[in-house]
N, C-alpha and C positions, 0 to 999 in steps of 0.2 A: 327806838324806831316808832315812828307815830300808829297809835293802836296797837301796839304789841305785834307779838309775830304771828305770821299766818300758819294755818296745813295749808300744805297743797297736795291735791293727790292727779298724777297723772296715769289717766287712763286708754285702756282700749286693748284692741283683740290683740294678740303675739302678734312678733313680728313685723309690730306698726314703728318698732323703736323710741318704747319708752320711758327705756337704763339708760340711751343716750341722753334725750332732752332731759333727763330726771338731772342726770351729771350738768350739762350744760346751765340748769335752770340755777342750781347750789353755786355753780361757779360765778355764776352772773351777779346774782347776790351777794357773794361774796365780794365780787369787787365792787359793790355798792355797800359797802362796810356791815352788808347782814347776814352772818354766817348761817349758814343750813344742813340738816343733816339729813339721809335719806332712810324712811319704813318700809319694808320687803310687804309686798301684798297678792305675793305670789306663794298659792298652795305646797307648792313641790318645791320650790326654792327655801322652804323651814327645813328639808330635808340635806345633813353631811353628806356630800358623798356624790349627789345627783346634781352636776354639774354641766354636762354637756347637752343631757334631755330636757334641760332646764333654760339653756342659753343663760344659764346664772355670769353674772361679772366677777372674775376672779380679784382678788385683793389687791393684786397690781395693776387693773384696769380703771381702779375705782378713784382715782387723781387724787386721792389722799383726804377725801370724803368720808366722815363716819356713816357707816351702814350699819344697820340695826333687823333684827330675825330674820339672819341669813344662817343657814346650817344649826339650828339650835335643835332641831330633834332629830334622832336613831331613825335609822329605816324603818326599824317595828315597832314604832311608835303610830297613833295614829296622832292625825291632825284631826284638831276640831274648832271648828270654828268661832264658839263661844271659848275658849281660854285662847285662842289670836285674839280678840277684841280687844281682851284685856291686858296682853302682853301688850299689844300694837298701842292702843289708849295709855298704857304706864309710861312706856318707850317715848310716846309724842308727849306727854306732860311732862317729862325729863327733860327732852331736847326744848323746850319751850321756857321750860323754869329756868332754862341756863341762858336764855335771851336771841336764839336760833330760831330760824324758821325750820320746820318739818316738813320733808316729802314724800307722802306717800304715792310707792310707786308697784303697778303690780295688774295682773290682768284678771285675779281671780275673783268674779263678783263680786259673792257673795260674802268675801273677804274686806274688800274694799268697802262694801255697805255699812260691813258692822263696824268697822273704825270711823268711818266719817258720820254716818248717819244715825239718830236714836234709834237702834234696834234691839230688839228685846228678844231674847231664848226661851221657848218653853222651857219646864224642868224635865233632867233624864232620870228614870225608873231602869238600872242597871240590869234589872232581873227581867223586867217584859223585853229589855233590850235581845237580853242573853237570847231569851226566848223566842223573840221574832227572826233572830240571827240563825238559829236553827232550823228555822221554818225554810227560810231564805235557800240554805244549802240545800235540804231536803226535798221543798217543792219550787224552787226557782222565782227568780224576779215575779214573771210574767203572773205567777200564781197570786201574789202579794199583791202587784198595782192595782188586778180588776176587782179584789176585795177593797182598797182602798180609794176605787173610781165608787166602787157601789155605796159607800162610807160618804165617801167626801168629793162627788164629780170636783167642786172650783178645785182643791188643792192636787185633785189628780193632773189636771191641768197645767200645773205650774211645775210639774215632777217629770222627770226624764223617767221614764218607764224600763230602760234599762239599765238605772242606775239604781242598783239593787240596795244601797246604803239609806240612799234617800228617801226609799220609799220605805224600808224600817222605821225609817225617822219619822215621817208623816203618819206611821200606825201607830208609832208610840205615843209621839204627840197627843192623836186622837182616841187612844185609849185612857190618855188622862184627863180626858175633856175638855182638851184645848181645839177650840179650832184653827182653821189654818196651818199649814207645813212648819213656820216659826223660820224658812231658811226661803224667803220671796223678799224681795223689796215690795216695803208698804206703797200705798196706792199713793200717800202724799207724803213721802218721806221729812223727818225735819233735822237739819243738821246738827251733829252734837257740838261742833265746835263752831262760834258766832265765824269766825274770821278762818272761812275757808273758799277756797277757789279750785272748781276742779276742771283740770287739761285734758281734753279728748283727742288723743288721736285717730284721724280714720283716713282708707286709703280704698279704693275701686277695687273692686270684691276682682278679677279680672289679676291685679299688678297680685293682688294680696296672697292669692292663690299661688302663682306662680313662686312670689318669695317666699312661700312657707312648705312650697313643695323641695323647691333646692336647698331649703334651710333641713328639712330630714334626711335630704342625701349628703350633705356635710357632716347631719351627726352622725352617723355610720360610719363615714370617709375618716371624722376624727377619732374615731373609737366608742363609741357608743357601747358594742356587746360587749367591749374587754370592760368600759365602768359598770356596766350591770354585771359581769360577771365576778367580780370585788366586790359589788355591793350586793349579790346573791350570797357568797362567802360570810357578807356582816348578818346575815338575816332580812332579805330583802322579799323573801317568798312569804314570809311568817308574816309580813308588814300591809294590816290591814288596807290603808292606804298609798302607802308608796308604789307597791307592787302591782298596781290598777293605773299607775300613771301612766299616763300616753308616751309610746315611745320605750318606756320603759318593761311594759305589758307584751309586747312583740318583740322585744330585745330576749326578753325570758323565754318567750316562745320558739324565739331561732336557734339561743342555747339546747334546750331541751329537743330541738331537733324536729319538731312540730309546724316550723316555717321556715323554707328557704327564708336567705337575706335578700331578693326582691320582694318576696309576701308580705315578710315585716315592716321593709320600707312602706310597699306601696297601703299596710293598714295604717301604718304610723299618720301617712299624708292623709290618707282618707276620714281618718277621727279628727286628728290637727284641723282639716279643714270645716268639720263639724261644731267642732270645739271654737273656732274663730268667729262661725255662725253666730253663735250662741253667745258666743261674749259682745259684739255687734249690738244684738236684740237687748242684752242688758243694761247695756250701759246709755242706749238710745233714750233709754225710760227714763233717763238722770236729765233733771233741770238745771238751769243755769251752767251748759257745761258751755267751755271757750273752744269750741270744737279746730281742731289743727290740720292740716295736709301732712298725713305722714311722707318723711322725707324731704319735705322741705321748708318745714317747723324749726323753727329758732326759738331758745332763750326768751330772745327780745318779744318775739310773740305773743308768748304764753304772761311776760310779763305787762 
């Protein structure tokens, strides 16, 4: 194929449907004689098990499509974003060395950044790690951020205040004399791979709302508490990460008896909708995107 094959990475907030276009886009190509295979670039979709809080595409959904870091870590495993890079980065030089285009597809930023974009990780110090982790439990988020607003106001800025992981991060960072968080997109990002095209989808915050609210009263309707409670069984409470996933976090909660199943839902919608914000404002900061109408985005479109 003239140039070799591309990345493509399709983005934007849940919900905007895009595992569909991701499918359609491989197909399309495919009958244009250039097969493609699809990169998972969704945080909680690396996780066995979390499938319905994940709207993950089960293996018969996937039209007989290779998909790539999907289910590859334990619940109490954590996810980190510098060894995805490099999985996601091996995974697309694979599919590429075989003569394939790659799709990556996925709504988590700052997952997304570090595969398509040159982004670079500070170093981790395990032991300030351990140490700040215990601060965290001891004196809470809120105690952490305003030490490190007093530190570092711009990278406080860029840190959800009550994402108490990440502001570890940002202390650790800046206790080794790095500045900056090390998990922001850069001000002028540069692509790591020459021949990449990335697909936005977005949809009126209004429609968007609505489908991601009935989209949490489905996963409940489909079984939600009974997969949390299997994957509570596998070690889902011990699981740094997993067990903070949206959805997942209030499913544990209605278990243990601490939220009716309205409570749960209606946190689950209220983060989910926070969480969509957020992915929005990220992706808006990406240049050169072919920005789409979700739901009525085609293949042809994008191509």
């Amino acid at each position: 194929m003239e140039g070799g094959p591309r990345l493509w990475a399709v983005v934007g907030a849940t919900g905007t449907g895009k595992s569909d276009l991701s499918l359609d886009l491989a197909q399309m190509l495919e009958h244009r004689g250039q097969a493609a295979e699809i990169v998972n670039a969704d945080a909680m979709q690396l996780y066995r098990g979390m499938d319905i809080g994940t709207a993950k595409l089960a293996p018969a959904e996937r039209r007989g499509i290779p998909h790539h870091l999907f289910d590859v870590l334990d619940v109490t495993q954590e996810a980190a974003v510098a060894a995805y890079q490099r999985d996601a980065r091996a995974a697309i030089d694979a599919i590429q060395a075989s003569g394939k285009h790659a799709i990556l597809v996925g709504g988590s930023g700052l997952y997304v950044s570090s595969a398509i974009f040159d982004f670079q990780f500070p170093p981790r110090d395990h032991a300030l790690r351990a140490a700040l982790e215990r601060r965290l439990e001891e004196e809470g988020a809120d105690a952490l951020y305003e030490e490190l607003r007093q530190q570092d106001p711009a990278t406080a800025e860029r840190v959800d205040a009550r994402n108490g992981r990440r502001v570890v991060r940002a202390l650790e960072v800046l206790a080794q004399g790095s500045s900056g968080h090390g998990a922001a997109l850069p001000d002028a990002p540069i692509l790591w791979h020459a021949r990449t095209k990335i697909i936005g989808l977005r949809m009126e915050r209004a429609e968007l709302v609505e489908r991601l609210d009935r989209r949490v009263e489905r996963m409940w309707a489909d079984g939600m508490v009974a997969e949390t409670e299997a994957l509570r069984a596998a070690g889902l409470e011990r699981g740094k990460t997993a067990s903070r996933a949206i959805g997942y976090a209030q499913a544990l909660a209605q278990l243990a008896g601490e939220k009716s199943p309205a409570e749960a839902i209606a946190e689950t919608q209220a983060l989910t909708r926070r969480y969509a914000r957020k992915q929005v404002s990220w992706f808006k900061r990406y240049a050169d995107v072919r920005w789409l109408d979700a739901g009525r985005a085609t293949a042809a479109d994008a191509l």
